[in-house]
N, CA, C and O atoms as a Tripos MOL2 file, in Angstrom:
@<TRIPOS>MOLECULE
protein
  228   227    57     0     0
PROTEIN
NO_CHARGES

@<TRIPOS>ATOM
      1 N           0.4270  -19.4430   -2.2050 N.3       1 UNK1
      2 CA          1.1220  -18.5420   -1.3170 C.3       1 UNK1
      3 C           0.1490  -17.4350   -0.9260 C.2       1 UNK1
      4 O          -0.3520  -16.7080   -1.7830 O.2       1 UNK1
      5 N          -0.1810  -17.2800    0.7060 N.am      2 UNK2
      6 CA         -0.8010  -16.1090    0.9060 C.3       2 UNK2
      7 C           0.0690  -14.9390    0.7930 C.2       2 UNK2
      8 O           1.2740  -14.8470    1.0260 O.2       2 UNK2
      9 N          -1.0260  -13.7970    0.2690 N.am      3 UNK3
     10 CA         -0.2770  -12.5480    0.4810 C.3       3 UNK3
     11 C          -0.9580  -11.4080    1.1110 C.2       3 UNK3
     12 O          -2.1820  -11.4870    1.0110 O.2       3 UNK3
     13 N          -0.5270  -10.3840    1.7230 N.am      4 UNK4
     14 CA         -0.6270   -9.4720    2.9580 C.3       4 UNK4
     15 C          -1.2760   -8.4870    2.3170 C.2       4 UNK4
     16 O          -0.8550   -8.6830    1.1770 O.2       4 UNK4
     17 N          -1.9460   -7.6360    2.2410 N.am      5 UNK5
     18 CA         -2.1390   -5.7720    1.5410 C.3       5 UNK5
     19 C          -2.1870   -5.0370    2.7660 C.2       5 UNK5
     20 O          -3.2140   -5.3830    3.3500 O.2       5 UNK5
     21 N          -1.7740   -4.4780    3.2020 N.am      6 UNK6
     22 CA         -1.1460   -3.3980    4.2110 C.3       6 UNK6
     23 C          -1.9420   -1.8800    3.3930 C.2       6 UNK6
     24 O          -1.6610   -1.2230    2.3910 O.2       6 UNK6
     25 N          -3.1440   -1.7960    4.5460 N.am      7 UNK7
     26 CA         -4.1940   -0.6010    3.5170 C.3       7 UNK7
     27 C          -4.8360    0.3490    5.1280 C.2       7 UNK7
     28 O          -5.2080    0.0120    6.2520 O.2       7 UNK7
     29 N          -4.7370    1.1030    4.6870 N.am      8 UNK8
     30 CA         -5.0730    2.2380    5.6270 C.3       8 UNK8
     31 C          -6.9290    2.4050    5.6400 C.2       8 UNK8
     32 O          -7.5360    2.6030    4.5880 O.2       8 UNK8
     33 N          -7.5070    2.3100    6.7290 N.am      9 UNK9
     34 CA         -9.0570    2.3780    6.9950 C.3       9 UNK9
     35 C          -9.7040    3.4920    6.0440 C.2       9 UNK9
     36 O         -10.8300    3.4700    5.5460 O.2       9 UNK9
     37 N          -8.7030    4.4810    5.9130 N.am     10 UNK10
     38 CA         -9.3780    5.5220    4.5640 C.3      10 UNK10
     39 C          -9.5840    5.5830    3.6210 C.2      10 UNK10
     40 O         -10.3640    6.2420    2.9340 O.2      10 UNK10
     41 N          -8.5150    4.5030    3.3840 N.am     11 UNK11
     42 CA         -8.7020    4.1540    1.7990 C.3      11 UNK11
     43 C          -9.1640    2.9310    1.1380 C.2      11 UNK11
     44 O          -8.4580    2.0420    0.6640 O.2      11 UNK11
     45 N         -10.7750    3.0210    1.1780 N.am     12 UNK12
     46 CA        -11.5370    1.6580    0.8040 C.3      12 UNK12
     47 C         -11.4680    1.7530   -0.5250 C.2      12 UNK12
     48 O         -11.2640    0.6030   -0.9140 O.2      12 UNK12
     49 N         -11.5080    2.2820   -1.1990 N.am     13 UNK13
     50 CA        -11.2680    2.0760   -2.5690 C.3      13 UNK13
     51 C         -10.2110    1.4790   -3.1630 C.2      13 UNK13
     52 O         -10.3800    0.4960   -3.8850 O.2      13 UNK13
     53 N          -9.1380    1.9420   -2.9570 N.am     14 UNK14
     54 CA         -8.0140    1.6410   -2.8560 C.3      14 UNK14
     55 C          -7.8470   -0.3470   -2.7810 C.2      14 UNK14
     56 O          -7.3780   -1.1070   -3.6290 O.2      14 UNK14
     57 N          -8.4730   -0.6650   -1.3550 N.am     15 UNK15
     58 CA         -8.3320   -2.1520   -0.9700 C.3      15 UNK15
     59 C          -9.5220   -3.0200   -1.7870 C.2      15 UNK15
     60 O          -9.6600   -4.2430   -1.7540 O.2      15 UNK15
     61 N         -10.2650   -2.1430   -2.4570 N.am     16 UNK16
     62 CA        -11.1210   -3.1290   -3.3950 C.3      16 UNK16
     63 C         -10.8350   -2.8710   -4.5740 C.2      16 UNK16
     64 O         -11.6500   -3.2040   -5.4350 O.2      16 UNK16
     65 N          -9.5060   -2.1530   -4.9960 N.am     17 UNK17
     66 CA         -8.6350   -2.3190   -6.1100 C.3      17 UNK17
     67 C          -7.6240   -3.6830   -6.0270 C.2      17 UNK17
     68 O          -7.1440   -4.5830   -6.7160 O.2      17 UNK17
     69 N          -7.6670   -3.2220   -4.8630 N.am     18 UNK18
     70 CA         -6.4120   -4.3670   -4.9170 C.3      18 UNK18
     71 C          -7.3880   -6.5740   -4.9330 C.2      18 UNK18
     72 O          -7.1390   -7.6010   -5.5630 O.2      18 UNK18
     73 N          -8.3070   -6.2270   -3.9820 N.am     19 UNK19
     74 CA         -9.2720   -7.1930   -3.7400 C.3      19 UNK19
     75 C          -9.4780   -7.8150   -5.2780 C.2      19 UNK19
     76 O          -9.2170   -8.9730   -5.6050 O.2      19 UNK19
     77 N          -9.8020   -7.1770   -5.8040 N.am     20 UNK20
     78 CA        -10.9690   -7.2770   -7.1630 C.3      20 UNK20
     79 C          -8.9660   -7.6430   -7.9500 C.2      20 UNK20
     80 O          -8.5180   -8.7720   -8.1510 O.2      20 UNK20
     81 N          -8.4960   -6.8240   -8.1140 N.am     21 UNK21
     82 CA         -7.3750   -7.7760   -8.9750 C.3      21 UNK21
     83 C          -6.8130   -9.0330   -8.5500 C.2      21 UNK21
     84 O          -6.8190  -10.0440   -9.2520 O.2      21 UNK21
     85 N          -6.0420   -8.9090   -6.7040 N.am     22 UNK22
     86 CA         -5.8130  -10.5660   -6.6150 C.3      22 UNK22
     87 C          -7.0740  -11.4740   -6.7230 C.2      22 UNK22
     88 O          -6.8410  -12.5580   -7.2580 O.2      22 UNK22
     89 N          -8.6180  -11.2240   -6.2490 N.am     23 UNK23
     90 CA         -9.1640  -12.2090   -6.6600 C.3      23 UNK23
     91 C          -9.4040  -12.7690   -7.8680 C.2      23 UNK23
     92 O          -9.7080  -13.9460   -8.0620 O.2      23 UNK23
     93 N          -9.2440  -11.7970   -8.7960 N.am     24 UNK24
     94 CA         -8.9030  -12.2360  -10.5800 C.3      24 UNK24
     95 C          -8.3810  -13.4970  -10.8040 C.2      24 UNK24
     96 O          -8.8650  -14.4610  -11.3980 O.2      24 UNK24
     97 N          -7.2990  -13.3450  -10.2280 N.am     25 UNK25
     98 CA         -6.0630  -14.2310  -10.8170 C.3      25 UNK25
     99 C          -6.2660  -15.8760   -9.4330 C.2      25 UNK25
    100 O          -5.6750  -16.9550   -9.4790 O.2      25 UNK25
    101 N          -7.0390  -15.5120   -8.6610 N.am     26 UNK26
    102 CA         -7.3400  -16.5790   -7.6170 C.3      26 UNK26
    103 C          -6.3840  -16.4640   -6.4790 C.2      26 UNK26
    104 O          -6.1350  -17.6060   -6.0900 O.2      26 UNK26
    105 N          -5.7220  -15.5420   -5.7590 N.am     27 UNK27
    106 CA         -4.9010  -15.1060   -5.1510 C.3      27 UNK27
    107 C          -5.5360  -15.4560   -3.7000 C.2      27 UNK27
    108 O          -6.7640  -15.5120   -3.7710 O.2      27 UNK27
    109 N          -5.1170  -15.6600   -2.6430 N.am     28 UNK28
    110 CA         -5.4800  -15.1660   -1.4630 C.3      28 UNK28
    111 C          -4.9200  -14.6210   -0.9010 C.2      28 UNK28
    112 O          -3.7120  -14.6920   -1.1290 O.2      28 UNK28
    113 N          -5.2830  -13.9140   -0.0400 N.am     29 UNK29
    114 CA         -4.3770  -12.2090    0.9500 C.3      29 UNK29
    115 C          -5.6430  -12.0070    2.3150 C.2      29 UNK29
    116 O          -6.8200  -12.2340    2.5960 O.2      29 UNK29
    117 N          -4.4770  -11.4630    2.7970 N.am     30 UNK30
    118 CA         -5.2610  -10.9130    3.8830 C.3      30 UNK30
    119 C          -5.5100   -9.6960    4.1630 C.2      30 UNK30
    120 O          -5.3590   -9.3490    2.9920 O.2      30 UNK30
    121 N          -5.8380   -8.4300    4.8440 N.am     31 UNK31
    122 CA         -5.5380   -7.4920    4.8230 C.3      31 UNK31
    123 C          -5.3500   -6.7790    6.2400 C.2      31 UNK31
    124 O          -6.1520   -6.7880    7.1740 O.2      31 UNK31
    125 N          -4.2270   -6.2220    6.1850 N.am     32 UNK32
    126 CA         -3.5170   -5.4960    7.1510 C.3      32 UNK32
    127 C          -3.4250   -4.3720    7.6370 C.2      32 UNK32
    128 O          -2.4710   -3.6600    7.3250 O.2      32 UNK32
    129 N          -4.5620   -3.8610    8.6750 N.am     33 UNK33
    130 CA         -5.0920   -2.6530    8.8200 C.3      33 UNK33
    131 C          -3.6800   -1.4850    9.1130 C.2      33 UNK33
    132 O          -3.1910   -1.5470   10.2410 O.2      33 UNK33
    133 N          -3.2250   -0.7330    8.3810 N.am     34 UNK34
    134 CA         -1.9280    0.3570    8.0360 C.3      34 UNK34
    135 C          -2.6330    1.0570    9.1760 C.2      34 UNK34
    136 O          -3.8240    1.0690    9.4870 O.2      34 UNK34
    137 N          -1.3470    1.7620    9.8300 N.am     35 UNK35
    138 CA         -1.1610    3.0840   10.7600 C.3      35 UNK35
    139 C          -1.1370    4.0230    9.8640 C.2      35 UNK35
    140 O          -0.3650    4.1550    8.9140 O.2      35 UNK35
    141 N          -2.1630    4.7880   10.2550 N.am     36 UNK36
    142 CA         -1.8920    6.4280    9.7010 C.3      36 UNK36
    143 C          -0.8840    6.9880   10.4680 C.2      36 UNK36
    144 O          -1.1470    6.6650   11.6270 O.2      36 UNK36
    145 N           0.2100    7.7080   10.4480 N.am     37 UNK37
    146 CA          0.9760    8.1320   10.4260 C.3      37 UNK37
    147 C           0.9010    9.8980   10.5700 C.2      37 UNK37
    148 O           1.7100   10.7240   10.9920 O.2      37 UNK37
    149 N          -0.0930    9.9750   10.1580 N.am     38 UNK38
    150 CA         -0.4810   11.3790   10.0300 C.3      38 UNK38
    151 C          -1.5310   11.6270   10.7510 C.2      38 UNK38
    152 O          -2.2340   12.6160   10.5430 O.2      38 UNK38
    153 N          -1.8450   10.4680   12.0050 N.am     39 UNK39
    154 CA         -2.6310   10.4940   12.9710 C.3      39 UNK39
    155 C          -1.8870   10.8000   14.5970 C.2      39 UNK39
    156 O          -2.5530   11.1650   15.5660 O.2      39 UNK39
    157 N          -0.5700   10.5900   14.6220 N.am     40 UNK40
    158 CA          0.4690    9.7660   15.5520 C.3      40 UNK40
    159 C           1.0590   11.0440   16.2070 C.2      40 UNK40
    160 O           1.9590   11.7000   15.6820 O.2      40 UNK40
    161 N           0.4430   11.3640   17.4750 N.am     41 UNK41
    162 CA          1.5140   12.1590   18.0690 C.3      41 UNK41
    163 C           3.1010   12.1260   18.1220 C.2      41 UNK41
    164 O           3.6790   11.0510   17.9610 O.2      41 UNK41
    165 N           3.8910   13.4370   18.3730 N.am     42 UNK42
    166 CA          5.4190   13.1940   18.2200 C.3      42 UNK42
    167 C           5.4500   12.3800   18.8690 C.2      42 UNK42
    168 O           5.9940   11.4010   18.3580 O.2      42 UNK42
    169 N           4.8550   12.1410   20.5910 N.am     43 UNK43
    170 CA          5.4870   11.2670   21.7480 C.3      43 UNK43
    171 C           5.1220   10.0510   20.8860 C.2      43 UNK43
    172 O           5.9240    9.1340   21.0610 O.2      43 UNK43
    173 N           4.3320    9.8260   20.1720 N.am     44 UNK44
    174 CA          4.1820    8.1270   19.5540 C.3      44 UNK44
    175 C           5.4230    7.8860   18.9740 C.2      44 UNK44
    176 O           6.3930    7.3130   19.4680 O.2      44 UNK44
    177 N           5.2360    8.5840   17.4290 N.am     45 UNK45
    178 CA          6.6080    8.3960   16.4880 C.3      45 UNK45
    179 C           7.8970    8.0710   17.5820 C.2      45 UNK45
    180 O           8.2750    6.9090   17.7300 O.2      45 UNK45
    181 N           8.4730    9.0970   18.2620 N.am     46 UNK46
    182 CA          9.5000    9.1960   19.4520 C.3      46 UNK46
    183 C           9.8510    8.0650   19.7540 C.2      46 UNK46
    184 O          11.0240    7.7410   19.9390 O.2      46 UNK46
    185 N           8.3250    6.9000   19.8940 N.am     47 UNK47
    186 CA          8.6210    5.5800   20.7170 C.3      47 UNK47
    187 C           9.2800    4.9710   20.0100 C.2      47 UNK47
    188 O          10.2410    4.5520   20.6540 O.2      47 UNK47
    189 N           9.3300    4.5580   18.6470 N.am     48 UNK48
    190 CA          9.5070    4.0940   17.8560 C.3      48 UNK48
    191 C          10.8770    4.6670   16.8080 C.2      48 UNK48
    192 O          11.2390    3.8410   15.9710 O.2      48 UNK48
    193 N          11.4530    5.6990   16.8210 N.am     49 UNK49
    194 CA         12.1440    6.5410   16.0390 C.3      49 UNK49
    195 C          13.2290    7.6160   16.5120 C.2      49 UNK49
    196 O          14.0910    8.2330   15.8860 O.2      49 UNK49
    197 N          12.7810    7.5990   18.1300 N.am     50 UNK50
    198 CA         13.8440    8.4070   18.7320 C.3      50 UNK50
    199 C          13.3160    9.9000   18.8210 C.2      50 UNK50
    200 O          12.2930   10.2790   18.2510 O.2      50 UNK50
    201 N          14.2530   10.8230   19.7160 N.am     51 UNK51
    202 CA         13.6450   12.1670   19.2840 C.3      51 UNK51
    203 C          13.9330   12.8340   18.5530 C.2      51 UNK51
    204 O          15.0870   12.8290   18.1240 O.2      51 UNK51
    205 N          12.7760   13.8840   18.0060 N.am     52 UNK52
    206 CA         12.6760   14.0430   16.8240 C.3      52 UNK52
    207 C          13.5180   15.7390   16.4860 C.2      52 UNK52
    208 O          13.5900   16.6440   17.3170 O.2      52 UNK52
    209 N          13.8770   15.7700   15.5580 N.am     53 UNK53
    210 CA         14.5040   16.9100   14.7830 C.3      53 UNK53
    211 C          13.6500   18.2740   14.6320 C.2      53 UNK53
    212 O          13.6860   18.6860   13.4730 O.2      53 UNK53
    213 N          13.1090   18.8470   15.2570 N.am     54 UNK54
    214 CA         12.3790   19.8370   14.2350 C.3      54 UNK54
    215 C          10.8620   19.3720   13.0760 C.2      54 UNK54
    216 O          10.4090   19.9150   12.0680 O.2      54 UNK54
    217 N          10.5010   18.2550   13.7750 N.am     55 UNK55
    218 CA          9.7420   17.7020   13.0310 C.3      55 UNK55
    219 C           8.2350   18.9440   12.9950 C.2      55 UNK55
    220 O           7.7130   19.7150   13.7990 O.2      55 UNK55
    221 N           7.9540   18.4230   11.1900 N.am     56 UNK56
    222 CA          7.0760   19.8270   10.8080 C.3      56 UNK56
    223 C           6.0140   18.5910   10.6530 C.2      56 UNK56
    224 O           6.2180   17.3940   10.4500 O.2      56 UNK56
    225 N           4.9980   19.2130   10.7980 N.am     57 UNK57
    226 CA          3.1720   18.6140   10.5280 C.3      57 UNK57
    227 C           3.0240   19.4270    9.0070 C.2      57 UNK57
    228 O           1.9730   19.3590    8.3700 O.2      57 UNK57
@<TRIPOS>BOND
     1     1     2 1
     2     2     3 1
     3     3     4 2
     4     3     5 am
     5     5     6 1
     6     6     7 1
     7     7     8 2
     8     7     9 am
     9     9    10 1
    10    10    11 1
    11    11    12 2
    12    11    13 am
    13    13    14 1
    14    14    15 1
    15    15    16 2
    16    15    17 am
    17    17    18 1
    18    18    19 1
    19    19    20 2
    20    19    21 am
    21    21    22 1
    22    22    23 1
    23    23    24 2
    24    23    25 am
    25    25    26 1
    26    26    27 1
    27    27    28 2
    28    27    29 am
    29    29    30 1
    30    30    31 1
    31    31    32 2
    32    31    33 am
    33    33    34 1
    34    34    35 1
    35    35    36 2
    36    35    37 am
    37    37    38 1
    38    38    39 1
    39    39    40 2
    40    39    41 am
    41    41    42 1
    42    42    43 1
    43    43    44 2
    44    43    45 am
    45    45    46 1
    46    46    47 1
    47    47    48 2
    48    47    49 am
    49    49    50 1
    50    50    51 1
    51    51    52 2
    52    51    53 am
    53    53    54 1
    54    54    55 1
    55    55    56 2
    56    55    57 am
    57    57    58 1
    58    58    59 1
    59    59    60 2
    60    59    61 am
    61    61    62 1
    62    62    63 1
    63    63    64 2
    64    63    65 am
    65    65    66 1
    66    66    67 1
    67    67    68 2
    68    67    69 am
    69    69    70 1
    70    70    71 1
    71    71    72 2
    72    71    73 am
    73    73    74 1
    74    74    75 1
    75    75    76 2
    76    75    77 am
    77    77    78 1
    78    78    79 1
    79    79    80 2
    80    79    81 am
    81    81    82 1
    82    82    83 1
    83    83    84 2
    84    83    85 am
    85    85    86 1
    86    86    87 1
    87    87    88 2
    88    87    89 am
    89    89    90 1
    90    90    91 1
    91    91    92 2
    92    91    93 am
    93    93    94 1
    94    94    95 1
    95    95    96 2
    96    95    97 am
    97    97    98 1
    98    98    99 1
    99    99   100 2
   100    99   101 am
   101   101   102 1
   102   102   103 1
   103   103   104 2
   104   103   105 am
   105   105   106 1
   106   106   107 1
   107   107   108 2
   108   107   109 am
   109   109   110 1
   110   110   111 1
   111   111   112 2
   112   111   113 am
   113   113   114 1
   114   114   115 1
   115   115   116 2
   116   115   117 am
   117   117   118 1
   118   118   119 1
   119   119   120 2
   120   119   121 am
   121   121   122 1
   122   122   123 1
   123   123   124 2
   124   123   125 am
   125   125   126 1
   126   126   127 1
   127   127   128 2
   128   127   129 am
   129   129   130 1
   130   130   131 1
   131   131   132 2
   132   131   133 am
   133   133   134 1
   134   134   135 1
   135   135   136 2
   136   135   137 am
   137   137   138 1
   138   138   139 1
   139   139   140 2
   140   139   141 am
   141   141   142 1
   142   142   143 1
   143   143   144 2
   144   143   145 am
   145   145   146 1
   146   146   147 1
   147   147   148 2
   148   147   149 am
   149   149   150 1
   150   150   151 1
   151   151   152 2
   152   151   153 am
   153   153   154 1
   154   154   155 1
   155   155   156 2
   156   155   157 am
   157   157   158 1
   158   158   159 1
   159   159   160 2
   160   159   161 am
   161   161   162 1
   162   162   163 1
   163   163   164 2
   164   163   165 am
   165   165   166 1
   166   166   167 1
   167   167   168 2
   168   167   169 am
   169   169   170 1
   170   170   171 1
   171   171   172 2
   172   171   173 am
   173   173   174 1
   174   174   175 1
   175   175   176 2
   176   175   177 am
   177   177   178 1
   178   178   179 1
   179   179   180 2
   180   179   181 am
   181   181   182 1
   182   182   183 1
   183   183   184 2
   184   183   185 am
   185   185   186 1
   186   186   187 1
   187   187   188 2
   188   187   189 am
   189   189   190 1
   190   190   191 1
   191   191   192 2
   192   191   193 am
   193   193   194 1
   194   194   195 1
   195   195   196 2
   196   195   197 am
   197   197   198 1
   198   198   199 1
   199   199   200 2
   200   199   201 am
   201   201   202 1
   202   202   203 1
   203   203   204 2
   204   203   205 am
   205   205   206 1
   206   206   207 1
   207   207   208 2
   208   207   209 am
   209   209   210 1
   210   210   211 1
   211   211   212 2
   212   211   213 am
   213   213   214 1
   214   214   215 1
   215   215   216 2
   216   215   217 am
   217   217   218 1
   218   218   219 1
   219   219   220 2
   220   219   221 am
   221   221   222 1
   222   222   223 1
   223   223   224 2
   224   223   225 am
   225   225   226 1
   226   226   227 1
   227   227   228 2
@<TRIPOS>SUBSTRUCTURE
     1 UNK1         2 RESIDUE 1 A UNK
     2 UNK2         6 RESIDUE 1 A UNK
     3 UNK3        10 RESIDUE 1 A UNK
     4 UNK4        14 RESIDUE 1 A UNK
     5 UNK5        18 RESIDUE 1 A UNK
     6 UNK6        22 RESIDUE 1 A UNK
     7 UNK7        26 RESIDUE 1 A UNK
     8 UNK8        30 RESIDUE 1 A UNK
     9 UNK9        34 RESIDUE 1 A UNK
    10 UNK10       38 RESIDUE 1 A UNK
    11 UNK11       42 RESIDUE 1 A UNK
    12 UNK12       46 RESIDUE 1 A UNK
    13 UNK13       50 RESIDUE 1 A UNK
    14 UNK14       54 RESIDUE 1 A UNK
    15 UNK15       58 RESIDUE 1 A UNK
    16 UNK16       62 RESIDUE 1 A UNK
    17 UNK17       66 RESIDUE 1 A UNK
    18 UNK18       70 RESIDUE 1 A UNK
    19 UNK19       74 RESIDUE 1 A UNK
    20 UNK20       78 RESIDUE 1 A UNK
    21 UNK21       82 RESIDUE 1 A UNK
    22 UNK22       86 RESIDUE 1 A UNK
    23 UNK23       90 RESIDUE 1 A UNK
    24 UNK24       94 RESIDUE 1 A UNK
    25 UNK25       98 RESIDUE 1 A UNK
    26 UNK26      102 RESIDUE 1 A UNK
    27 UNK27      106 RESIDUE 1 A UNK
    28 UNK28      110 RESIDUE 1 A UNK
    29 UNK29      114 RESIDUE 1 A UNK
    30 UNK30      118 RESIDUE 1 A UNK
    31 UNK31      122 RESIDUE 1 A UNK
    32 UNK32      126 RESIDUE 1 A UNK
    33 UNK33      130 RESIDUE 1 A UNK
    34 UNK34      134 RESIDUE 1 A UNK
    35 UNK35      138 RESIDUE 1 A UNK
    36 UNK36      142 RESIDUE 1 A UNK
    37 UNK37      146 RESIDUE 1 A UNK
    38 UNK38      150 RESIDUE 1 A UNK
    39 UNK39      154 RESIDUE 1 A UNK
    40 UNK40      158 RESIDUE 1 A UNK
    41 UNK41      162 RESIDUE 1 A UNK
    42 UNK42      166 RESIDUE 1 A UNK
    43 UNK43      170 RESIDUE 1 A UNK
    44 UNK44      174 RESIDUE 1 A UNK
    45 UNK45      178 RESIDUE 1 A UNK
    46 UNK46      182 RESIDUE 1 A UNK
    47 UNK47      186 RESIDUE 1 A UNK
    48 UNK48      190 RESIDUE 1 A UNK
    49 UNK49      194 RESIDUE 1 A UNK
    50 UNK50      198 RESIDUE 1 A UNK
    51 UNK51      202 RESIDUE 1 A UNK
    52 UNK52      206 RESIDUE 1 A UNK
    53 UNK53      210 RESIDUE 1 A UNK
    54 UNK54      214 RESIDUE 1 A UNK
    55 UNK55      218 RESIDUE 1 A UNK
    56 UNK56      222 RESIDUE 1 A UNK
    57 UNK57      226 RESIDUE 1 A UNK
């Protein structure tokens, strides 16, 4: 069974934590470049979420 890791471009460490354990066990995965979120203008979120409340940064 393949499996997915959903990892954000900042955090390389992080995805060769995860790398280095499923390849342990003989796993295969792919990896799934994550949206920062904390990159995303309101008008983005908005598209996706509606408008927003008072939203704080």
């Amino acid at each position: 069974m393949k499996s997915y890791i959903i990892n954000l471009d900042r955090s390389p460490a992080r995805m060769q934590r995860m790398a280095d354990r499923l390849s342990s066990i003989g796993a295969d995965f792919e990896r799934v470049p994550a949206v920062d979120g904390r990159l995303l203008s309101d008008a983005e979120i908005s598209t996706f979420t509606g408008p927003s409340l008072g939203r704080q940064r």
